[in-house]
C-alpha positions, -999 to +999 in steps of 0.1 A: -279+024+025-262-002+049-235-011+020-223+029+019-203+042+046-220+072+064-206+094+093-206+076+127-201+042+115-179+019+131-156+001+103-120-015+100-092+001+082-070-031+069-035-018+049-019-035+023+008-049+044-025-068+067-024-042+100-058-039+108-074-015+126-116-006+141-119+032+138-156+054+138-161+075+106-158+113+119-140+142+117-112+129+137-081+119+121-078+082+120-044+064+128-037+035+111+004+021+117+027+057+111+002+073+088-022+092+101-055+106+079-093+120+076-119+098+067-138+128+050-135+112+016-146+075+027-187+088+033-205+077+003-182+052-007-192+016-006-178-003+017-148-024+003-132+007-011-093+009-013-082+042-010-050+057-016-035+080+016-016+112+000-003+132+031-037+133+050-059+127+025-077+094+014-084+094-026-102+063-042-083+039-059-095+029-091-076-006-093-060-027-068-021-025-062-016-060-075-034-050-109-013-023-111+013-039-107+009-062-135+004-038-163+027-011-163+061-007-139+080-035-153+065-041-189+087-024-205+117-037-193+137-073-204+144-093-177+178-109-170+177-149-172+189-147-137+205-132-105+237-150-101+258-113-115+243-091-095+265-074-069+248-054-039+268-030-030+238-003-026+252+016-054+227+005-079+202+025-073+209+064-081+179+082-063+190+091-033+164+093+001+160+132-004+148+124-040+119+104-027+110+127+001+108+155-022+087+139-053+064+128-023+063+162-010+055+173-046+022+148-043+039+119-065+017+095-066+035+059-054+033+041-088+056+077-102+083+072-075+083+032-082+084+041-120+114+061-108+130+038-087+130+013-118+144+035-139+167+045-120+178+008-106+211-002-122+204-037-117+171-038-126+172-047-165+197-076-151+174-094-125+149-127-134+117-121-142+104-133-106+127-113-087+114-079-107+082-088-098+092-091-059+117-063-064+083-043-074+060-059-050+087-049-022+085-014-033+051-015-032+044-022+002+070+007+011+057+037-010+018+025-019+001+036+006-034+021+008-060+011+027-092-007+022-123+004+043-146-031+056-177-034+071-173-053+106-182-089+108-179-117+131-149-129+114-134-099+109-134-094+146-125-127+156-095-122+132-082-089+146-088-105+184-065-134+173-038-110+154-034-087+187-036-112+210-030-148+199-016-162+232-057-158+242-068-184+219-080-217+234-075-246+219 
C-alpha cells in the first residue's frame, strides 16, 4: 500500500519543465506554476505516475513525453540538410493563437495541436534533423502539459530546498 497514492498523503508534483512542488492529496485543487487541477484521479495510482492535466483534470499518461516524441510528430517528415535558408519572419507558421485556444477548448490533446503546428509550419520540411527535434521538444514543453506525482524523500527535499532558496546553501 505505501507505493500507491491514497487521500491525505503528502507528495511532490514535479512538471516537465522541472518546477517542483509538495502538495497533500485531497479534494482541493492543487497549483502547480499557472495550471491549476484536482488530484481526484492520482488515488490508486502508483507513485511515479505522469499524468496529463486537460483543463482541471489529471488523466494518466501511458508513455513519457520524450517517447512520444520519438515515434510519431516528426516521422513522417524529410528533414532539410540544414538551417542556413530559413527566414523568420513569423509568417511560417499559419495557425494563428485563436486556433490553439480553441482546439484546446475542444479537449485536443497536446500531441493533436503539435501534430498541427507541424503541419502547419512552413519551414518545417526545410529545418535539420536536430533542429525538428528541438523545434518539437520546444513545443512540447509549451502545450504538454504533464506532471509526474513522487513520493517524498530526503533528496527530493533537499533538492526543492536548494531550487527555492539556493543562496541558503553552505558550503
Amino acid at each position: 500500500a505505501l507505493t500507491m497514492i491514497s487521500w491525505g498523503d503528502l507528495v511532490f508534483l514535479k512538471s516537465d519543465n522541472g518546477s517542483i512542488r509538495s502538495v497533500r492529496i485531497d479534494e482541493k485543487r492543487a497549483n502547480l506554476g499557472k495550471r491549476a487541477f484536482f488530484l481526484r484521479e492520482a488515488v490508486g495510482k502508483p507513485y511515479g505516475t505522469t499524468f496529463e492535466i486537460n483543463r482541471d483534470q489529471l488523466s494518466v499518461v501511458e508513455k513519457r513525453k520524450s517517447d512520444v516524441l520519438s515515434e510519431g510528430i516528426g516521422e513522417e517528415y524529410e528533414s532539410g540538410m540544414d538551417n542556413r535558408r530559413i527566414n523568420d519572419t513569423n509568417e511560417s507558421q499559419k495557425l494563428t493563437r485563436d486556433d490553439i485556444v480553441a482546439m484546446k477548448e475542444q479537449g485536443a490533446k497536446a500531441n493533436d495541436i503539435i501534430g498541427q503546428l507541424v503541419e502547419n509550419s512552413g519551414t518545417f520540411k526545410e529545418r535539420s534533423e536536430y533542429s525538428q527535434a528541438k523545434y518539437i521538444k520546444k513545443k512540447q514543453l509549451r502545450y504538454a502539459n504533464c506532471i509526474t506525482i513522487l513520493r517524498p524523500s530526503a533528496r527530493l527535499v533537499c533538492g526543492m530546498c536548494l531550487i527555492k532558496n539556493p543562496a541558503d546553501r553552505k558550503s
